[in-house]
C-alpha positions in Angstrom: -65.7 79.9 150.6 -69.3 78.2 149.7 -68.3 77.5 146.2 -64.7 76.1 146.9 -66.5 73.7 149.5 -69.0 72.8 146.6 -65.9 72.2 144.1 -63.8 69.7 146.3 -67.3 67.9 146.9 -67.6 67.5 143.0 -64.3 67.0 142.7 -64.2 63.6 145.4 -68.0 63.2 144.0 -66.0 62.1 140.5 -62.8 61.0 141.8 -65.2 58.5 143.2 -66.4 57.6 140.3 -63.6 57.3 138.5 -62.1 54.6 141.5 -65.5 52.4 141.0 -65.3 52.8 137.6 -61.4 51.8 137.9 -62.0 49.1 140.2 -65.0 47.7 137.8 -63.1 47.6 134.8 -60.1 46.0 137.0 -62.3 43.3 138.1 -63.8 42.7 134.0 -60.5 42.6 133.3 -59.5 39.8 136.3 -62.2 38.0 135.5 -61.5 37.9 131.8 -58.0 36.6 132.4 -59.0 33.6 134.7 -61.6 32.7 132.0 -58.9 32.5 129.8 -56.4 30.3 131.8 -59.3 28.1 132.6 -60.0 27.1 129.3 -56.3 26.6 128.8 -55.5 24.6 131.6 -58.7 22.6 130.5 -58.4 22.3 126.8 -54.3 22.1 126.3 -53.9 19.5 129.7 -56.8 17.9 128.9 -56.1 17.0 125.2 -52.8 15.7 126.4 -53.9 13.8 129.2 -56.6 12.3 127.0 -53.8 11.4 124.3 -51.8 9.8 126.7 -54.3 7.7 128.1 -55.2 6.4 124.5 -51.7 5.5 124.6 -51.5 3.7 127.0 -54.6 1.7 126.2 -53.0 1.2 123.5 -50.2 -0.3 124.8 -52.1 -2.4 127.0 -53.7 -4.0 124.4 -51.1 -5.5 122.7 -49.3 -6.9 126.2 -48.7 -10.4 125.6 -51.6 -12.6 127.1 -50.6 -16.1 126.8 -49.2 -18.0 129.7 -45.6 -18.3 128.3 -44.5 -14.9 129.2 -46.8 -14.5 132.4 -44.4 -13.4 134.7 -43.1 -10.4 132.2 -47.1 -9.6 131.3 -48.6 -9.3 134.5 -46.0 -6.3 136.0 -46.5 -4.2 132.5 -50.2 -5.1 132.7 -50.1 -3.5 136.2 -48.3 -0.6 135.5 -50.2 0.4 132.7 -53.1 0.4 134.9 -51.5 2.2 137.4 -50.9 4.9 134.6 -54.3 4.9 133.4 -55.6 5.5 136.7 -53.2 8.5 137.7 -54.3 9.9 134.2 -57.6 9.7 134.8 -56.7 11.3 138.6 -55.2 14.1 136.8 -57.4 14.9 134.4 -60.0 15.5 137.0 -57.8 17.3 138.9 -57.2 19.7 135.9 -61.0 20.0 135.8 -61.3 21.2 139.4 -58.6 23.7 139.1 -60.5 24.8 135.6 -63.9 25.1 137.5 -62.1 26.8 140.5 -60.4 29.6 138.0 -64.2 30.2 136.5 -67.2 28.1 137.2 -69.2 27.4 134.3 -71.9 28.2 136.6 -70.6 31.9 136.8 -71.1 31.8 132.9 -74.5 30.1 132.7 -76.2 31.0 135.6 -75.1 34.1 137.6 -73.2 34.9 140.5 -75.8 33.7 142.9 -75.9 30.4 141.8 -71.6 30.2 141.5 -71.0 31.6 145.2 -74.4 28.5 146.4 -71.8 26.5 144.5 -68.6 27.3 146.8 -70.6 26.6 149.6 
């Protein structure tokens, strides 16, 4: 009876180990992935939301600036400034949900220093 008591406490002894190791590897795994999207999100939005806003400085610049077409000028001149400024919204917007997928911090300094972050 003594060595069948013994054997299930081996037995949930390694099961145990087996579940941390699972849950360890789970968590790599987790952590791995929302590296991943992060540098997605960051790298694919942000090259096009830094293309666009090249284009539309672009477009600014060759707005008509003389007086005869004033009226016509100053509503594109607007909006294109408008644009620029929801770009530049968005773009950090696509930063904060990069950082809040994986912190840099995690990376470059440890755990500690990411959850101080959060705070």
């Amino acid at each position: 009876m003594e060595l069948k008591v013994q054997q299930r406490t081996l037995d949930l002894a390694q099961s145990r180990e087996q579940v941390q190791a699972l849950a360890a590897n789970l968590t790599s795994l987790i952590e791995e992935e929302k590296t991943r999207i992060a540098r997605e999100v960051h790298d694919v939005l942000g090259q096009a939301l830094t293309s666009l806003k090249m284009d539309v400085a672009w477009l600014e610049q060759r707005l008509p600036e003389d007086d005869s077409d004033a009226q016509r000028s100053t509503p594109l001149r607007e909006k294109t400034r408008a644009m620029s400024q929801h770009i530049d919204a968005t773009i950090h917007s696509v930063q904060r949900i990069a950082s809040e997928l994986r912190p840099a911090l995690l990376d470059d300094f440890g755990l500690e220093a990411a959850i101080e972050w959060q705070m």
